[in-house]
C-alpha angles and dihedrals in degrees: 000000000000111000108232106227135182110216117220125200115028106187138063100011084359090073100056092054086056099046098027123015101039115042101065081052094054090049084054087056089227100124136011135212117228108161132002126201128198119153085219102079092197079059094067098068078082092066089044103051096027100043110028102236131142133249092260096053096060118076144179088210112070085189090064095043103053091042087053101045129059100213132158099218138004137206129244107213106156147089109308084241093072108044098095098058087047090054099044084060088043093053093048086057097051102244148142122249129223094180125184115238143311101034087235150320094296150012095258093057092039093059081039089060090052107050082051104050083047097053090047085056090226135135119256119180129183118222093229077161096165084071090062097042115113110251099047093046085054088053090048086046092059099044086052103046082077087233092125097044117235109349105235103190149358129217115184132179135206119178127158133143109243102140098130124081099257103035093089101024124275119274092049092073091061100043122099105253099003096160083051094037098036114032107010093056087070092049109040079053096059097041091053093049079047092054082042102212128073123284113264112188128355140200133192152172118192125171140163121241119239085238091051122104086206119122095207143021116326103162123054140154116196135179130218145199124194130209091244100051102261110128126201138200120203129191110181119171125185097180106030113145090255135010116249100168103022126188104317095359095082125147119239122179114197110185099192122174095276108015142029114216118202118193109181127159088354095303119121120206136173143203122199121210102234099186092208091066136056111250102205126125098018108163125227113236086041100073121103109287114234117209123239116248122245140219143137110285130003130190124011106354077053092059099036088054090048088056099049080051076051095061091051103051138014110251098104114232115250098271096053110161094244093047082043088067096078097059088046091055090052084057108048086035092056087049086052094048097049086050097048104033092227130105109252124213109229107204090057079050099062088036098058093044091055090049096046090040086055087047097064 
Protein backbone atom coordinates (compact mmCIF):
# COMPACT_ATOMS: atom_id res chain seq x y z
CA UNK A 1 0.00 0.00 0.00
CA UNK A 2 1.32 2.91 -1.07
CA UNK A 3 1.43 6.05 2.38
CA UNK A 4 -0.26 9.27 1.13
CA UNK A 5 2.23 12.27 2.16
CA UNK A 6 2.15 15.88 1.84
CA UNK A 7 5.68 17.20 1.12
CA UNK A 8 6.65 20.25 2.81
CA UNK A 9 9.45 22.52 1.71
CA UNK A 10 10.22 22.44 -2.18
CA UNK A 11 13.05 24.33 -2.63
CA UNK A 12 17.06 24.21 -1.48
CA UNK A 13 17.27 20.57 -0.01
CA UNK A 14 13.51 20.44 -0.94
CA UNK A 15 14.32 20.22 -4.15
CA UNK A 16 16.45 17.29 -4.04
CA UNK A 17 13.51 15.06 -2.21
CA UNK A 18 11.14 16.04 -5.44
CA UNK A 19 13.48 15.41 -8.07
CA UNK A 20 15.71 12.63 -6.15
CA UNK A 21 14.63 10.96 -3.13
CA UNK A 22 10.95 10.42 -3.89
CA UNK A 23 10.29 9.41 -7.06
CA UNK A 24 11.98 5.95 -7.08
CA UNK A 25 10.08 5.59 -4.25
CA UNK A 26 6.76 6.51 -6.03
CA UNK A 27 7.59 4.03 -8.82
CA UNK A 28 7.93 1.75 -6.15
CA UNK A 29 4.25 2.70 -5.13
CA UNK A 30 5.41 3.10 -1.54
CA UNK A 31 4.40 6.32 -0.93
CA UNK A 32 2.04 9.05 -2.83
CA UNK A 33 2.01 12.59 -3.10
CA UNK A 34 -0.91 14.09 -2.59
CA UNK A 35 -0.15 18.02 -1.72
CA UNK A 36 2.96 19.91 -1.56
CA UNK A 37 3.52 23.48 0.50
CA UNK A 38 6.58 26.29 -0.02
CA UNK A 39 5.98 29.61 0.80
CA UNK A 40 8.18 30.43 -2.54
CA UNK A 41 5.57 29.84 -5.40
CA UNK A 42 8.40 29.58 -8.16
CA UNK A 43 9.43 26.60 -5.72
CA UNK A 44 6.53 24.64 -6.45
CA UNK A 45 7.42 23.76 -10.18
CA UNK A 46 9.53 21.06 -8.18
CA UNK A 47 6.38 19.40 -6.90
CA UNK A 48 4.99 19.68 -10.22
CA UNK A 49 7.73 18.17 -12.43
CA UNK A 50 9.28 15.73 -9.55
CA UNK A 51 6.46 14.58 -8.20
CA UNK A 52 3.71 14.60 -10.73
CA UNK A 53 1.18 16.65 -9.07
CA UNK A 54 -1.19 19.18 -10.42
CA UNK A 55 -1.43 22.93 -10.02
CA UNK A 56 -4.09 22.65 -7.46
CA UNK A 57 -2.28 20.32 -5.28
CA UNK A 58 0.74 22.67 -4.57
CA UNK A 59 0.20 25.81 -1.93
CA UNK A 60 1.82 28.56 -0.36
CA UNK A 61 -0.64 28.05 2.79
CA UNK A 62 0.17 24.77 4.74
CA UNK A 63 -2.97 25.45 6.57
CA UNK A 64 -4.80 25.04 3.51
CA UNK A 65 -2.87 21.99 2.38
CA UNK A 66 -3.11 19.76 5.18
CA UNK A 67 -6.96 20.70 5.70
CA UNK A 68 -7.49 19.72 1.71
CA UNK A 69 -5.93 17.10 1.53
CA UNK A 70 -6.51 13.47 3.68
CA UNK A 71 -2.44 12.11 3.97
CA UNK A 72 -0.71 9.62 6.41
CA UNK A 73 2.64 11.41 6.80
CA UNK A 74 4.20 14.48 5.72
CA UNK A 75 7.59 15.68 5.16
CA UNK A 76 9.56 18.58 7.08
CA UNK A 77 11.87 20.22 4.56
CA UNK A 78 12.46 23.44 5.74
CA UNK A 79 14.71 25.80 7.97
CA UNK A 80 15.06 24.11 11.89
CA UNK A 81 13.51 27.05 12.90
CA UNK A 82 10.37 26.08 11.52
CA UNK A 83 9.75 22.66 12.40
CA UNK A 84 8.07 23.17 14.89
CA UNK A 85 5.44 25.20 13.29
CA UNK A 86 5.32 22.39 10.41
CA UNK A 87 4.76 19.49 13.28
CA UNK A 88 2.18 21.29 15.43
CA UNK A 89 -0.07 21.27 11.89
CA UNK A 90 0.96 17.84 11.37
CA UNK A 91 -0.12 16.78 14.63
CA UNK A 92 -3.69 18.58 14.27
CA UNK A 93 -4.11 16.63 11.37
CA UNK A 94 -3.29 13.39 12.88
CA UNK A 95 0.03 12.37 10.89
CA UNK A 96 3.12 10.94 10.95
CA UNK A 97 6.22 12.94 10.52
CA UNK A 98 9.70 12.08 8.20
CA UNK A 99 11.80 15.87 9.30
CA UNK A 100 14.78 16.86 8.05
CA UNK A 101 17.57 17.44 10.70
CA UNK A 102 18.08 18.66 13.05
CA UNK A 103 14.66 18.36 14.83
CA UNK A 104 14.78 22.01 15.27
CA UNK A 105 16.74 25.20 16.05
CA UNK A 106 17.54 24.17 19.60
CA UNK A 107 17.64 21.66 22.12
CA UNK A 108 14.09 23.00 24.17
CA UNK A 109 11.80 22.67 20.89
CA UNK A 110 13.43 19.65 19.93
CA UNK A 111 12.34 17.66 23.58
CA UNK A 112 9.07 19.67 22.95
CA UNK A 113 8.68 17.81 19.57
CA UNK A 114 9.03 15.08 21.04
CA UNK A 115 6.68 15.11 23.95
CA UNK A 116 4.11 16.13 21.17
CA UNK A 117 4.55 13.91 18.81
CA UNK A 118 4.40 11.15 22.10
CA UNK A 119 1.31 12.28 23.43
CA UNK A 120 -0.26 12.23 19.88
CA UNK A 121 0.67 9.02 19.86
CA UNK A 122 2.12 9.47 16.23
CA UNK A 123 5.56 8.38 14.36
CA UNK A 124 8.03 10.86 13.77
CA UNK A 125 11.15 9.87 12.07
CA UNK A 126 14.97 12.52 11.12
CA UNK A 127 16.47 12.16 8.04
CA UNK A 128 20.48 11.73 9.79
CA UNK A 129 20.90 10.26 6.31
CA UNK A 130 25.03 10.33 6.32
CA UNK A 131 24.65 7.48 8.84
CA UNK A 132 23.06 5.51 6.36
CA UNK A 133 25.57 6.49 3.30
CA UNK A 134 27.61 3.78 2.05
CA UNK A 135 31.05 4.26 3.02
CA UNK A 136 30.54 5.10 6.55
CA UNK A 137 27.86 2.01 7.15
CA UNK A 138 30.69 -0.30 5.72
CA UNK A 139 33.14 1.25 8.36
CA UNK A 140 30.58 0.69 11.09
CA UNK A 141 30.15 -2.67 9.68
CA UNK A 142 33.72 -3.47 10.24
CA UNK A 143 34.09 -2.02 13.88
CA UNK A 144 31.26 -3.98 14.68
CA UNK A 145 32.15 -7.60 12.98
CA UNK A 146 34.57 -7.90 16.27
CA UNK A 147 37.67 -8.73 13.64
CA UNK A 148 39.89 -5.75 15.12
CA UNK A 149 39.26 -6.42 18.64
CA UNK A 150 37.65 -3.11 21.07
CA UNK A 151 37.86 0.08 19.13
CA UNK A 152 39.72 2.43 21.30
CA UNK A 153 39.27 5.98 19.41
CA UNK A 154 37.97 7.89 16.60
CA UNK A 155 39.63 11.00 14.67
CA UNK A 156 37.26 12.73 11.74
CA UNK A 157 37.77 15.39 9.63
CA UNK A 158 35.68 17.67 7.97
CA UNK A 159 37.21 20.36 5.90
CA UNK A 160 35.35 22.48 2.73
CA UNK A 161 35.52 25.96 1.64
CA UNK A 162 32.27 27.45 1.96
CA UNK A 163 33.12 30.83 3.20
CA UNK A 164 31.08 32.79 0.74
CA UNK A 165 27.15 33.41 1.10
CA UNK A 166 25.83 30.67 -1.67
CA UNK A 167 28.12 28.06 -1.37
CA UNK A 168 26.10 26.37 1.30
CA UNK A 169 22.67 27.73 0.57
CA UNK A 170 21.48 30.84 1.78
CA UNK A 171 19.81 31.01 5.37
CA UNK A 172 22.59 29.19 6.91
CA UNK A 173 24.92 32.23 6.58
CA UNK A 174 22.57 34.32 8.84
CA UNK A 175 21.73 31.51 11.82
CA UNK A 176 23.45 31.51 14.97
CA UNK A 177 26.06 28.09 14.77
CA UNK A 178 25.35 27.00 11.38
CA UNK A 179 28.73 24.80 10.90
CA UNK A 180 27.49 23.11 14.58
CA UNK A 181 23.24 23.24 13.56
CA UNK A 182 23.53 22.51 10.08
CA UNK A 183 26.89 19.88 9.07
CA UNK A 184 28.23 18.58 12.25
CA UNK A 185 25.06 17.24 13.25
CA UNK A 186 25.46 14.81 10.68
CA UNK A 187 28.77 14.05 11.78
CA UNK A 188 28.83 14.03 15.48
CA UNK A 189 25.68 11.43 14.73
CA UNK A 190 27.57 9.05 12.79
CA UNK A 191 30.68 9.07 14.96
CA UNK A 192 28.48 8.29 18.19
CA UNK A 193 26.44 5.16 16.31
CA UNK A 194 30.42 4.29 15.29
CA UNK A 195 31.59 4.33 19.13
CA UNK A 196 28.16 2.38 19.62
CA UNK A 197 27.04 3.58 23.20
CA UNK A 198 25.57 7.21 24.24
CA UNK A 199 28.01 10.63 24.65
CA UNK A 200 29.02 11.22 27.91
CA UNK A 201 30.64 14.30 28.24
CA UNK A 202 31.55 16.72 25.52
CA UNK A 203 33.89 19.58 24.91
CA UNK A 204 34.13 22.14 22.22
CA UNK A 205 35.52 25.12 20.81
CA UNK A 206 33.85 26.55 17.91
CA UNK A 207 34.78 30.38 16.16
CA UNK A 208 34.25 32.31 13.02
CA UNK A 209 37.28 33.50 10.88
CA UNK A 210 37.73 37.38 10.21
CA UNK A 211 37.57 36.26 5.97
CA UNK A 212 34.06 34.14 6.61
CA UNK A 213 30.34 35.62 5.45
CA UNK A 214 29.11 33.77 7.77
CA UNK A 215 27.20 35.25 10.33
CA UNK A 216 28.09 32.38 13.09
CA UNK A 217 30.49 29.80 13.87
CA UNK A 218 31.92 28.05 10.98
CA UNK A 219 34.97 26.43 12.38
CA UNK A 220 34.90 23.95 15.71
CA UNK A 221 36.86 21.06 17.26
CA UNK A 222 35.15 19.17 19.92
CA UNK A 223 36.12 16.03 22.19
CA UNK A 224 34.10 13.35 23.31
CA UNK A 225 33.74 10.48 25.92
CA UNK A 226 31.35 7.69 25.63
CA UNK A 227 29.80 5.85 28.12
CA UNK A 228 31.38 2.99 27.06
CA UNK A 229 35.16 4.28 26.94
CA UNK A 230 35.60 5.04 23.33
CA UNK A 231 37.00 8.81 22.86
CA UNK A 232 36.72 11.01 19.58
CA UNK A 233 38.29 13.78 18.19
CA UNK A 234 36.24 16.13 15.36
CA UNK A 235 37.56 18.89 13.13
CA UNK A 236 34.92 20.26 11.16
CA UNK A 237 35.62 23.61 8.95
CA UNK A 238 33.23 25.31 7.12
CA UNK A 239 35.60 28.15 5.74
CA UNK A 240 39.12 26.59 5.48
CA UNK A 241 41.12 27.91 2.46
CA UNK A 242 40.55 24.88 0.75
CA UNK A 243 38.22 21.65 1.35
CA UNK A 244 40.20 18.16 2.31
CA UNK A 245 37.22 15.93 3.43
CA UNK A 246 34.04 17.71 1.65
CA UNK A 247 30.64 16.87 2.20
CA UNK A 248 30.60 12.83 2.23
CA UNK A 249 33.89 12.52 1.65
CA UNK A 250 34.82 12.98 4.96
CA UNK A 251 38.02 11.22 6.74
CA UNK A 252 37.47 9.03 9.77
CA UNK A 253 40.48 7.15 11.62
CA UNK A 254 39.34 4.30 13.93
CA UNK A 255 42.39 2.84 15.86
CA UNK A 256 40.86 -0.09 17.19
CA UNK A 257 43.29 -3.24 19.52
CA UNK A 258 44.46 -5.06 16.51
CA UNK A 259 43.85 -2.85 13.53
CA UNK A 260 43.63 0.86 12.46
CA UNK A 261 40.78 1.58 9.61
CA UNK A 262 41.18 4.85 7.40
CA UNK A 263 38.07 6.00 5.21
CA UNK A 264 38.93 8.91 3.42
CA UNK A 265 37.29 10.18 0.40
CA UNK A 266 35.24 7.11 0.39
CA UNK A 267 38.00 4.88 0.33
CA UNK A 268 38.43 2.15 3.42
CA UNK A 269 41.42 0.96 4.20
CA UNK A 270 43.00 -1.44 7.20
CA UNK A 271 46.26 -2.30 9.01
CA UNK A 272 46.59 -4.93 10.63
CA UNK A 273 49.06 -5.12 13.85
CA UNK A 274 51.15 -7.93 13.01
CA UNK A 275 53.32 -8.23 16.70
CA UNK A 276 56.41 -9.79 14.92
CA UNK A 277 57.04 -6.56 13.05
CA UNK A 278 57.67 -2.73 14.03
CA UNK A 279 54.94 -0.75 13.14
CA UNK A 280 56.53 2.67 12.73
CA UNK A 281 56.31 4.88 9.61
CA UNK A 282 52.78 2.94 7.69
CA UNK A 283 51.37 5.36 4.99
CA UNK A 284 48.09 6.13 4.62
CA UNK A 285 46.74 5.38 1.01
CA UNK A 286 49.06 1.74 1.24
CA UNK A 287 46.79 -0.40 3.82
CA UNK A 288 44.34 -3.42 2.50
CA UNK A 289 41.40 -1.92 0.76
CA UNK A 290 37.94 -3.08 2.14
CA UNK A 291 35.42 -3.11 -0.03
CA UNK A 292 32.28 -1.08 0.48
CA UNK A 293 28.92 -3.17 1.18
CA UNK A 294 25.96 -3.15 -1.34
CA UNK A 295 22.80 -3.11 -1.36
CA UNK A 296 20.00 -1.61 -2.99
CA UNK A 297 19.51 2.37 -1.66
CA UNK A 298 21.52 4.33 0.65
CA UNK A 299 20.87 7.67 2.23
CA UNK A 300 17.86 9.23 2.13
CA UNK A 301 15.60 7.05 -0.17
CA UNK A 302 17.21 4.03 2.92
CA UNK A 303 15.83 5.78 5.56
CA UNK A 304 12.56 7.00 3.81
CA UNK A 305 11.84 3.43 2.91
CA UNK A 306 12.66 2.23 6.95
CA UNK A 307 10.00 4.76 8.09
CA UNK A 308 7.29 3.82 5.80
CA UNK A 309 8.24 -0.08 7.43
CA UNK A 310 7.81 1.90 10.24
CA UNK A 311 4.37 2.73 9.52
CA UNK A 312 3.58 -0.77 9.08
CA UNK A 313 4.97 -2.35 12.26
CA UNK A 314 6.20 -1.25 15.59
CA UNK A 315 9.70 -1.68 15.78
CA UNK A 316 10.79 2.39 15.31
CA UNK A 317 13.61 3.06 12.28
CA UNK A 318 16.97 4.06 13.49
CA UNK A 319 16.40 7.92 13.59
CA UNK A 320 13.57 7.84 15.53
CA UNK A 321 13.01 11.20 17.08
CA UNK A 322 13.48 9.88 20.80
CA UNK A 323 16.58 8.01 19.93
CA UNK A 324 17.39 11.48 17.85
CA UNK A 325 17.64 13.16 20.95
CA UNK A 326 20.64 12.05 21.68
CA UNK A 327 22.40 13.42 18.68
CA UNK A 328 20.42 16.96 19.32
CA UNK A 329 21.66 17.09 22.69
CA UNK A 330 25.64 16.53 21.20
CA UNK A 331 24.84 19.87 19.04
CA UNK A 332 23.45 22.33 21.25
CA UNK A 333 25.93 20.86 24.04
CA UNK A 334 28.92 21.46 21.85
CA UNK A 335 27.57 24.96 21.35
CA UNK A 336 27.36 25.16 25.56
CA UNK A 337 30.46 23.98 26.00
CA UNK A 338 32.33 26.49 23.35
CA UNK A 339 30.30 29.56 25.30
CA UNK A 340 31.12 28.58 28.60
CA UNK A 341 34.61 27.07 28.26
CA UNK A 342 33.71 24.21 30.22
CA UNK A 343 32.88 19.99 28.94
CA UNK A 344 29.27 19.36 29.23
CA UNK A 345 27.78 15.99 30.16
CA UNK A 346 25.46 15.26 28.01
CA UNK A 347 23.26 13.00 29.59
CA UNK A 348 22.61 15.82 32.74
CA UNK A 349 22.02 17.98 29.73
CA UNK A 350 18.89 16.09 28.22
CA UNK A 351 17.84 15.45 31.45
CA UNK A 352 17.62 19.16 32.68
CA UNK A 353 15.94 20.30 29.53
CA UNK A 354 13.00 17.49 30.02
CA UNK A 355 12.57 18.46 33.21
CA UNK A 356 12.53 22.59 32.42
CA UNK A 357 10.48 21.99 29.26
CA UNK A 358 7.94 20.11 31.61
CA UNK A 359 8.18 22.64 33.63
CA UNK A 360 6.66 25.30 31.20
Amino acid sequence: MAYKMIQVGTGGMGLEWCRRFLPPLIKERLVEPVAAVDINPEMLVNAREGLGLRADQCYTDIHKAFDENRADFCTVVVPPAFHEEVVDVALAHDLHILSEKPIADSLAASVRIADKVKSAGKKMGVTMNHRFDQDKATLRHELRSGRYGKLDYLVCRFTHDARRVGDWGVFRYKIPDPLMVEGSVHHLEFLADMAGARCETLYAHTWNPAWSEFDGDSQGLVMMDFENGVKVLYEGAKSNGVGLNGWTREYIRAECENATLILSNRRLERFLHDPSQKQDNRLEGQGEEVPLLRQSAWRHEKLIQQFVRWLDADHPMATNIEDNLQSVAMIFGAIKSSRTGQPVRIQELLTRTRRAVKAT
